[in-house]
Each structure stands twice: as structure tokens, then as C-alpha cells.
C-alpha positions in Angstrom: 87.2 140.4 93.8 90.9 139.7 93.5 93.3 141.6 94.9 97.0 142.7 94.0 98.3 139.7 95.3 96.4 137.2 93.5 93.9 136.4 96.2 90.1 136.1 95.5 87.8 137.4 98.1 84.0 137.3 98.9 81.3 137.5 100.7 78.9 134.3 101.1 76.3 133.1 103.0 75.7 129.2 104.6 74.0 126.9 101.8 71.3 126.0 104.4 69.4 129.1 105.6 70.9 131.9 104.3 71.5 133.8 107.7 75.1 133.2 108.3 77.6 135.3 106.6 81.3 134.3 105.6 84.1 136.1 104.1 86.4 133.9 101.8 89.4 134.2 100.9 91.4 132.0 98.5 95.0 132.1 98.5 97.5 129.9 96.4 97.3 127.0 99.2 94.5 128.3 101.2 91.0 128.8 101.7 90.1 131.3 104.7 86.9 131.4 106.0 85.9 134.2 108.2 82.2 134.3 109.5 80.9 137.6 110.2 78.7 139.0 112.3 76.4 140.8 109.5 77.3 142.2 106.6 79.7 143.9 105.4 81.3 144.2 109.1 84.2 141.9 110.7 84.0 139.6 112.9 86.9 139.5 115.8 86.5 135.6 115.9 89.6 133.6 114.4 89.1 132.4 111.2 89.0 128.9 109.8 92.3 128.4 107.9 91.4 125.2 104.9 94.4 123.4 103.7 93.7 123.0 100.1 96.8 120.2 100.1 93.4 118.2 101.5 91.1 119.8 99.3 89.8 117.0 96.3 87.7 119.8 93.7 85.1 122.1 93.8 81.9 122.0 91.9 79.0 124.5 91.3 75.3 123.7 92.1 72.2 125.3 91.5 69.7 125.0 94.5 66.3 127.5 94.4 67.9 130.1 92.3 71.0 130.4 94.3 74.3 129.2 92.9 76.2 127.1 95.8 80.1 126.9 95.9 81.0 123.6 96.5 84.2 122.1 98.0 85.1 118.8 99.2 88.3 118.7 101.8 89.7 115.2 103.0 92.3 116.5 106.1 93.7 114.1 108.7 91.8 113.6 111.3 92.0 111.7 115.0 88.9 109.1 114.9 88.1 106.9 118.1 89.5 103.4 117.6 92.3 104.5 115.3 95.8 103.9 115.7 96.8 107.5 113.7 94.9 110.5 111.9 93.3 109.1 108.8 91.7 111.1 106.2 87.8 111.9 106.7 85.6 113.4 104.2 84.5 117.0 104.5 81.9 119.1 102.4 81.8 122.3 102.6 78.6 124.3 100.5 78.5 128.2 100.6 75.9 130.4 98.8 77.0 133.2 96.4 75.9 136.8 97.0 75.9 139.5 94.8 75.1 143.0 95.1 72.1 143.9 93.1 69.9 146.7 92.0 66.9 145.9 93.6 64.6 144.9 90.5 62.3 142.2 91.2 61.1 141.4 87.7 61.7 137.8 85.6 64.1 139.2 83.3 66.4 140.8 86.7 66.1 137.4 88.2 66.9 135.0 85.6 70.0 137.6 85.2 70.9 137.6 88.7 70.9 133.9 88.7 73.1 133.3 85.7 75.5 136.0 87.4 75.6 134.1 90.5 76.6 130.5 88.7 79.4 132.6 87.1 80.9 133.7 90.5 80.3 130.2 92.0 82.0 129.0 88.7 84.8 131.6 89.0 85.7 130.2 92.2 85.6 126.5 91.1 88.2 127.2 88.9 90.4 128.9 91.0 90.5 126.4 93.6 91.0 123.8 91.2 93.8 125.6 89.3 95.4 126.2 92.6 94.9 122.0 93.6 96.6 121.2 90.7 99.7 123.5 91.2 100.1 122.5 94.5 100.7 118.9 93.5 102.6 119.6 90.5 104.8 122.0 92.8 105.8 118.7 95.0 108.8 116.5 94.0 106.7 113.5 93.1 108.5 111.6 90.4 107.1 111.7 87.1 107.1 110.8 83.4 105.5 112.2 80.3 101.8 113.5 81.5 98.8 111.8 81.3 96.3 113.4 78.8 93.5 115.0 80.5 90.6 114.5 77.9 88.8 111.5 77.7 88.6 110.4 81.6 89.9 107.1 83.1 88.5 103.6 82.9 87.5 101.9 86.1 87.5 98.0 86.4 85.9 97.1 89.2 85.8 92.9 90.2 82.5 92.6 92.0 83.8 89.4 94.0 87.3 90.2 94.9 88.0 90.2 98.9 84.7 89.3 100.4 82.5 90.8 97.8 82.1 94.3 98.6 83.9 95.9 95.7 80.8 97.4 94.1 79.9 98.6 97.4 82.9 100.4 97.8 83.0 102.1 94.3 79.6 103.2 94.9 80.1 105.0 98.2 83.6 105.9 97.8 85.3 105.7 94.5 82.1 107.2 92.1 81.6 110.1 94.8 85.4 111.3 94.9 85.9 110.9 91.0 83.0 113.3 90.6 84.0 115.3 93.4 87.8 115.6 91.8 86.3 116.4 88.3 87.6 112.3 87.0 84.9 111.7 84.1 85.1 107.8 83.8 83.5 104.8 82.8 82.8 102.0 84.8 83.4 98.5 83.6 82.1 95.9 86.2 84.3 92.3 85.3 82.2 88.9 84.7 84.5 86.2 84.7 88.3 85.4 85.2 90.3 86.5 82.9 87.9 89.4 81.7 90.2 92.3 82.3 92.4 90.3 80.2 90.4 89.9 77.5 89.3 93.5 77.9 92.5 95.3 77.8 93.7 92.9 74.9 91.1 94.3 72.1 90.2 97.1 74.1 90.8 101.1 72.1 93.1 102.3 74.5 93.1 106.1 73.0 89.5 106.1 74.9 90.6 106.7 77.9 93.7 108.4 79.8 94.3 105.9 82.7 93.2 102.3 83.4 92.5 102.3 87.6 91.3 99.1 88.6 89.4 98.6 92.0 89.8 94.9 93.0 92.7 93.1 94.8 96.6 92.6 93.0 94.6 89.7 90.6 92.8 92.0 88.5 95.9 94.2 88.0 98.0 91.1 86.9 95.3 90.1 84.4 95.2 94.1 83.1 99.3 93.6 82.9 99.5 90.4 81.4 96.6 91.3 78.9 98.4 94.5 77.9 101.8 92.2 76.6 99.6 90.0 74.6 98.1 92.9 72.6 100.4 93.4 68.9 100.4 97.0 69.8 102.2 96.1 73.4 104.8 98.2 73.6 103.1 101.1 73.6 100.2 99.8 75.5 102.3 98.7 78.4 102.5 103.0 78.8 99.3 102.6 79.0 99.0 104.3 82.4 97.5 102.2 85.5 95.9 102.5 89.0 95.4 101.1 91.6 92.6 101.3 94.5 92.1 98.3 97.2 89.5 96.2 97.0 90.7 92.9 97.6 91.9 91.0 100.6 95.3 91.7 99.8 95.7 95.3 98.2 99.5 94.9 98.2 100.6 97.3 95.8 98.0 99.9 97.0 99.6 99.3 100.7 102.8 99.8 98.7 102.2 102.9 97.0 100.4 104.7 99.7 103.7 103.7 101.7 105.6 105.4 99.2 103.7 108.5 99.0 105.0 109.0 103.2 101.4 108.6 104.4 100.8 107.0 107.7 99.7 103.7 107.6 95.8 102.9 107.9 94.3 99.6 106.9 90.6 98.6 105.1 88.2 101.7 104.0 90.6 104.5 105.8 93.2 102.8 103.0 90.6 102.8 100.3 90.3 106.8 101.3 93.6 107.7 101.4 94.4 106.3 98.4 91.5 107.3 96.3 92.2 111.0 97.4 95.9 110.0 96.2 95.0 108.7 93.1 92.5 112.0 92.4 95.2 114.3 93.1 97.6 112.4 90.6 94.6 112.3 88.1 94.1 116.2 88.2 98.2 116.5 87.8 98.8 113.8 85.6 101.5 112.8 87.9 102.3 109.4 86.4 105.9 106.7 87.5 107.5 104.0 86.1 106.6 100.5 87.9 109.1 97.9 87.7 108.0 94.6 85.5 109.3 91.3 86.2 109.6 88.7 82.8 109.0 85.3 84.7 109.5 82.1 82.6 107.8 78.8 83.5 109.0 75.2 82.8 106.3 75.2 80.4 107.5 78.2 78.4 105.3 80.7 79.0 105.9 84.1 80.0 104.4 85.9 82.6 104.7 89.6 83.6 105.0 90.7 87.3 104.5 93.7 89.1 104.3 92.3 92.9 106.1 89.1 94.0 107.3 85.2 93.1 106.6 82.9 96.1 107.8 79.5 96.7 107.2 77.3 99.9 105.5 79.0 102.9 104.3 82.3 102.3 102.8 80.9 98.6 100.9 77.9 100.9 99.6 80.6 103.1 98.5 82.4 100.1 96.5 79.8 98.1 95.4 77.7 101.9 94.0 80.7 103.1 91.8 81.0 100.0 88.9 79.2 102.0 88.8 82.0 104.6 88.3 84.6 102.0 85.1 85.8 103.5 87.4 87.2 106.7 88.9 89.5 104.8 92.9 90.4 105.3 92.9 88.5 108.8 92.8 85.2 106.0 96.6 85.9 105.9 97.3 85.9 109.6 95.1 82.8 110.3 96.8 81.0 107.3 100.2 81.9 108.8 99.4 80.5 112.0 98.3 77.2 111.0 101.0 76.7 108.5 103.6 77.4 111.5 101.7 75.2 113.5 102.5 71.9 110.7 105.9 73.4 109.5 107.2 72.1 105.9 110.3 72.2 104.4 111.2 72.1 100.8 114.1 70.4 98.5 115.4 72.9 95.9 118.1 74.7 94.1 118.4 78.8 94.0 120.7 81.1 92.0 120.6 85.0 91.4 122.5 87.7 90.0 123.3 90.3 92.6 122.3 94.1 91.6 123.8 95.8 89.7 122.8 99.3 87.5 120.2 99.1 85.6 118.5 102.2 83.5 114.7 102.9 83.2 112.5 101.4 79.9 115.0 98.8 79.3 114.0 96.3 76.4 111.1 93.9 77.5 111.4 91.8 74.2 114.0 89.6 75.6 115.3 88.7 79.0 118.8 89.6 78.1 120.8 88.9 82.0 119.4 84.9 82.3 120.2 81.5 80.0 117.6 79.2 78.8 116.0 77.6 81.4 117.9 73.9 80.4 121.1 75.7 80.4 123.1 76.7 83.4 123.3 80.3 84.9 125.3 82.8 83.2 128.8 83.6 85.3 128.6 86.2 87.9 125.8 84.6 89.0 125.9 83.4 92.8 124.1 79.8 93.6 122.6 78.8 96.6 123.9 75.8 97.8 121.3 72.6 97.0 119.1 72.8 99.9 116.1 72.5 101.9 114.4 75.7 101.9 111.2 76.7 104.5 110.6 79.7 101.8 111.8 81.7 99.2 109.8 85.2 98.2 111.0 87.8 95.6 109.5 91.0 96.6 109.2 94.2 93.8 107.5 96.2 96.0 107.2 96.5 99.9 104.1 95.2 101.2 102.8 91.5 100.3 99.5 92.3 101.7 98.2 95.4 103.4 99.2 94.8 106.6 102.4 93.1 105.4 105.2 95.2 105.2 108.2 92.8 104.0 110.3 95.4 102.2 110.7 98.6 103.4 113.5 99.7 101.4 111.5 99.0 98.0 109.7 101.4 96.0 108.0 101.0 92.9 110.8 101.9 90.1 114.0 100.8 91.9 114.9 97.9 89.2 115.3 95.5 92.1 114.4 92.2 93.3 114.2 92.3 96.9 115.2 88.1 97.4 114.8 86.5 100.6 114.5 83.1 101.9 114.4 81.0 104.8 116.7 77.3 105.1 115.1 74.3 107.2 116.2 74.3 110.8 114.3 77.7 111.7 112.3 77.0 115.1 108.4 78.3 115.1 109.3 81.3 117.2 112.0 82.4 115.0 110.1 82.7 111.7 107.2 83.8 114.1 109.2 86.7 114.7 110.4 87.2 111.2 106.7 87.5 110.0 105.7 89.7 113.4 108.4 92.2 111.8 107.0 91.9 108.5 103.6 93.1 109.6 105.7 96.2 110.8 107.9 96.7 108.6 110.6 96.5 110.8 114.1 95.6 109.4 114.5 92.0 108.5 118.3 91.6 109.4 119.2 89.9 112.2 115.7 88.9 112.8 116.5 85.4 111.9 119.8 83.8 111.5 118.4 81.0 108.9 117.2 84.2 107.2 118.9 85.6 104.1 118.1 88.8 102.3 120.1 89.9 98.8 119.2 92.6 96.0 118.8 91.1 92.5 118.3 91.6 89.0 118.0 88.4 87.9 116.9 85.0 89.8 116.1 80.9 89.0 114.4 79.1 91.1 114.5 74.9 91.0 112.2 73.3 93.1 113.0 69.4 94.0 109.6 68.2 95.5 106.2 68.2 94.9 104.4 69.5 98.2 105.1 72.8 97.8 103.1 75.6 96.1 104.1 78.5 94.2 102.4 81.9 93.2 102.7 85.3 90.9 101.4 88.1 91.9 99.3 86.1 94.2 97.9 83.6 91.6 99.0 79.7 91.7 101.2 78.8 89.0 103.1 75.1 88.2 105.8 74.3 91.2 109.0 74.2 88.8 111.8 75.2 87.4 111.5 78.6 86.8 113.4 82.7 86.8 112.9 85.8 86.6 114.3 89.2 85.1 113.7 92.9 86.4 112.7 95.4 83.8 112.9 98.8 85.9 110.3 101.1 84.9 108.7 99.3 82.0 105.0 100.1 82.9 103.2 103.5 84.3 101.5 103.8 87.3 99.2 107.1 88.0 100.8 108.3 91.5 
């Protein structure tokens, strides 16, 4: 029944026995429950108020000729252990009752139950239709929507982080798709480079999104894979997610920053942002994400979504490869045993400071930076020749998930967040810089060997050969190379 207001009502039972009786009510960003003492009189108990901000879908099952409404809740919730609220899963199952005439026959009964699936279907709807104006209600930025028609592809890396990315689609990713209504088709990866190859033939009208459920490598290989297709400018639209199921999961930490959720860390962040990512799904809520045009000595040209490392933090990155099996602590141990046999290394760095730039600006050419055997156009300011301890262009905030470099980032600022780090820093010093950068406390003043500028353009010259440098995460050749911001030039579903 729905009153003048707009509000469904009902009377239920529980799903398990049939002998507790609820009055629900559904509201535009509620879901009452009242239980009652019998039917059809009131109960003087308070009734359970569910948030349906937390609330994933609804579904309708069938269960001994009963229809059951179905919904599926993820609110915060304190947990032993924890450092904040994270989101836990809730179900809960009601059975539909209807008022009947009393005929027992076949015909009455088969009637009965097809009238119950359409009230446990009415309700579905209505819950969902009310999910999806809630979200669409917030001020989350957007672009053109996302079609809702064909579902989402999900690429999942079976041995990213220490191996447990099937594991986690199958008892968390492939349970909240279905509970969120996300038809989608699973496409486990073989090899390196197989997302690339994927994406690069792939018909992208088959699906809506792209979510991938591995660490930031897969995602750079979807990217990167996307620009080589003919058809790239419009597949780079094409848009993506992101879930975490690497060791690193930096532009998931990143995005679930953005989004002003508290910060959790491993499954509670594979939660959180699965229920994210459903919600955006069901309200096609889709954002630009900067992309960064990096040439190599060699000439090739590589696409960016996360970071450009030299020195330090890129050593950490690759050295700690051979504690993979930890997990994210690989980062922490890495740090520690790099500080503990310091380096420093020779090279030359120049960037132009920000200025504006607009959204979707043209990704053919990298229009602010000279040939790499050139100098650097004027207005550009150069570093001083140098011996540098590191030097990390940052496009988003986090560089891991527990490493929160750049809080003033977000994902479509057009902005290269530039730091480095000249020789002469004691241990403790750069100890405390990275102790700062695991909590996202403000960099300035943390170090005074420490520099921090906003960019839109940046070359980078290394003068040795001991040190290592990375995209995205992935080792690349230690030389001469730069690097252009394109704001916005990709989608990301958020």
C-alpha cells in the first residue's frame, strides 16, 4: 500500500519461521521496520530505522511457495581490532503476506504465489529506485552517464598481491555485483600484458564499464592498451574501475579518499570500495581521471594515471618485489632497509609550474614540453644540477594504500603534485617525511632538504646508473625522460 506521501507500507513476516511479524515502511531514504506483536496490532517497541545511503539492492527470491524480500545494507559499523567504523555486510530477508480468500485449491495457490512475487518484486523496485536517487541527489562530480544495458567487464589478475585476487572476487566482488543488480562478465588474466592485448581488440560497445580487480599494474596495462587501439580516442572514454587487489591498490586508496570515507586498509578497503563502485554503477556516476603523456629516451610513449618515480621510493618499489608474499607491509620493510644503506643520485630536473588547464584537452600531442634533445621551453624553472635522494611525481594522493603522499590531490585536478628530496637529508629526517606520508599529514616543513611544487609539465635527467625508476609502479629505463598532464582525459566510474 502506498500512501499520500509516497511511502510504501506492509506487513511481513521473518524469512525463517514465519512467526514474527514486521511492519515496513519505505520512505525516499528509509526503510522502517516495526515488529509487531501479532497481527494487524502495534507494537510500543521503537522501530528499526535502515539507512538506505547503506543499502547496496534488493532482490526477490522464491523459497517453499513464499516470495522473500530481499535487501542487502553495508552501514558503518565499530568491529574489535579496528581503528574506525568500517562497513560490514548485512542481509536482511522478509516474507510477503497477503490477504487471501481462504481457497486451498492448486489453481488459488499457484495464484497466491505469483501475487506474492509481484509484491516482493514491487518492493525491489522501489528500494532500488529510491538507491539510485539518493546517489544521484549527492554532488558527486560527473560526466555524461554510463549506459546501463549491457553490464561491466571485470578483469581480475589471479596473482597480483599475494595471490588472493580470485579469492576475493569470489567472496566479495561476485556477491555485491549480484546483490547491486551489476550483470558482468568475468575475465580472469593469463599472462603480462593480457589486459593489454584484451582491451586493444576487444568490442568495447559489449560492455558499460571496464573494473579491474588487481593492483595499479593491471589498470596501466588496461590504459596503455586502450591508446594503442585506432579507435583510441573514443575508447580512452571508455569508463574504468578500480577495486584493490594488489599489494599496492593506490588509486583505490585514492579514490576512496576522495569519496570522504574514513580510512580502512586490506578487505575493509576492498568493501568499502566495492559498495562505492556499486552505488556509482547503479547511478552511472562517472569522473574525469587525469592522464599523464610520459616520453622515454627510447621514444616511446607511455600513459599514466598514478606516479613517475626516480631514486628511493622507485628502489623501494621494485626491491621490495621479493617480499611480495607479505602483502602491503613489502613497502614499509623495503623503506626501512633502503634508509638503512642510503643512496644518492646525480641528475638534472626542470618543470613548468601550474598554471590553468581545461578538462579533455588534446592527447595527440604533448603541446607544453620540447623534444627531449632540445632544451625546455621558457617559463620553465630548472633545478639546479644535483644530487637528488628522490624525485616522485604524484597524480593522485596515495602511492600505496597506506601511503598517503598527497592529500591535496584528487583525481581530475590537472596537476602534478612534484616533490623531491636533495643529498644531505639525515635518516631521521626522510624517516619522518615517509612517517607523514603514511598519514597524510602535510609535507611542508617536514623536511628542509624537502621540496614540493605543482606542475603541468616536468623532465627529468638522470646522471648515473644505480638508480631505478618506475610508472605506475612498473620499472621502466633510468633516463632522460618528461612528462605532460592531460586533466580529465580518461573516465573513472566513482
Amino acid at each position: 500500500m502506498e500512501d499520500r506521501n509516497g511511502r510504501l507500507h506492509g506487513v511481513f513476516t521473518d524469512a525463517e519461521t514465519g512467526k514474527l511479524w514486521f511492519a515496513l515502511t519505505l520512505s525516499e531514504s528509509l526503510l522502517t521496520v516495526q515488529k509487531l506483536d501479532s497481527p494487524p496490532a502495534s507494537s510500543s517497541s521503537a522501530p528499526e530505522q535502515l539507512d538506505l545511503a547503506d543499502c547496496l539492492g534488493s532482490r526477490a527470491l522464491t523459497r517453499d511457495r513464499d516470495a522473500l524480500l530481499c535487501a542487502y545494507f553495508y552501514p558503518h559499523r565499530r568491529r574489535w581490532m579496528a581503528s574506525g567504523p568500517v562497513r560490514q555486510r548485512e542481509e536482511r530477508q522478509f516474507r510477503v503476506v497477503l490477504k487471501t480468500a481462504g481457497n486451498d485449491n492448486n489453481g488459488d495457490e499457484e495464484e497466491a504465489e505469483g501475487a506474492k512475487l509481484l509484491e516482493a518484486d514491487r518492493w525491489v523496485r522501489a528500494i532500488r529506485n529510491n538507491i539510485s536517487r539518493l546517489v544521484k541527489s549527492q554532488d558527486v562530480p560527473s560526466l555524461s552517464p554510463t549506459r546501463r544495458s549491457c553490464g561491466v567487464m571485470v578483469l581480475v589478475n589471479p596473482q597480483s598481491g599475494r595471490g588472493q585476487a580470485m579469492a576475493l572476487y569470489n567472496t566479495h566482488i561476485q556477491r555485491m555485483l549480484t546483490e547491486a543488480g551489476v550483470p558482468h562478465t568475468l575475465v580472469v588474466t593469463e599472462r603480462q600484458n593480457h589486459a593489454r592485448e584484451l582491451v586493444r581488440s576487444a568490442d568495447l560497445s559489449q560492455w558499460d564499464a571496464v573494473i579491474i580487480l588487481s593492483g595499479d599494474g593491471l589498470l596501466f596495462e588496461v590504459v596503455n592498451g586502450l591508446m594503442e587501439r585506432p579507435d583510441w580516442e573514443q575508447a580512452i572514454r571508455t569508463p574504468l574501475g578500480i577495486l584493490p587487489g594488489g599489494s599496492g591498490n593506490a588509486l583505490a586508496a585514492s579514490l576512496h579518499f576522495y569519496s570522504g570515507a574514513s580510512p580502512v586498509w586490506g578487505e575493509d578497503l576492498l568493501t568499502s570500495c566495492g559498495f562505492l563502485l556499486c552505488k556509482a554503477l547503479l547511478s552511472c556516476q562517472v569522473s574525469g581521471l587525469d592522464l599523464v603523456s610520459i616520453r622515454l629516451s627510447s621514444g616511446a610513449r607511455l600513459f599514466s594515471f598514478l606516479s613517475l618515480a626516480w631514486g628511493f621510493v622507485a628502489d623501494v618499489d621494485i626491491e621490495s618485489e621479493q617480499f611480495r608474499q607479505i602483502g602491503a607491509i613489502r613497502f614499509i620493510l623495503g623503506t626501512l632497509l633502503r634508509l638503512a644503506s642510503l643512496r644518492v643520485y646525480r641528475g638534472r630536473l626542470a618543470y613548468l609550474p601550474a598554471g590553468d588547464s581545461e578538462k579533455g584537452d588534446d592527447l595527440t600531442t604533448d603541446h607544453l614540453v620540447a623534444p627531449l634533445d632540445e632544451p625546455v621551453p621558457q617559463g620553465w624553472t630548472c633545478v639546479d644540477e644535483q644530487e637528488f635522494v628522490l624525485v616522485l611525481a604524484m597524480f593522485q594522493s596515495h602511492l600505496s594504500e597506506d601511503f598517503h603522499v598527497s592529500p591535496d590531490a584528487r583525481n581530475d585536478d590537472g596537476l602534478i603534485h612534484l616533490y623531491y628530496v636533495s643529498a644531505g637529508v639525515s635518516r631521521a629526517a626522510l624517516l619522518r617525511v615517509f612517517r607523514a606520508m603514511q598519514t597524510g599529514s602535510n609535507l611542508h616543513g617536514a623536511c628542509t632538504h624537502l621540496k614540493y611544487v605543482r606542475a603541468q609539465a616536468l623532465r627529468l635527467e638522470p646522471l648515473c646508473t644505480d638508480g631505478m625508476m618506475t610508472v605506475d609502479g612498473e620499472r621502466v629505463e633510468s633516463a632522460v625522460v618528461q612528462a605532460q598532464v592531460h586533466r580529465a582525459a580518461a573516465r573513472i566510474v566513482r
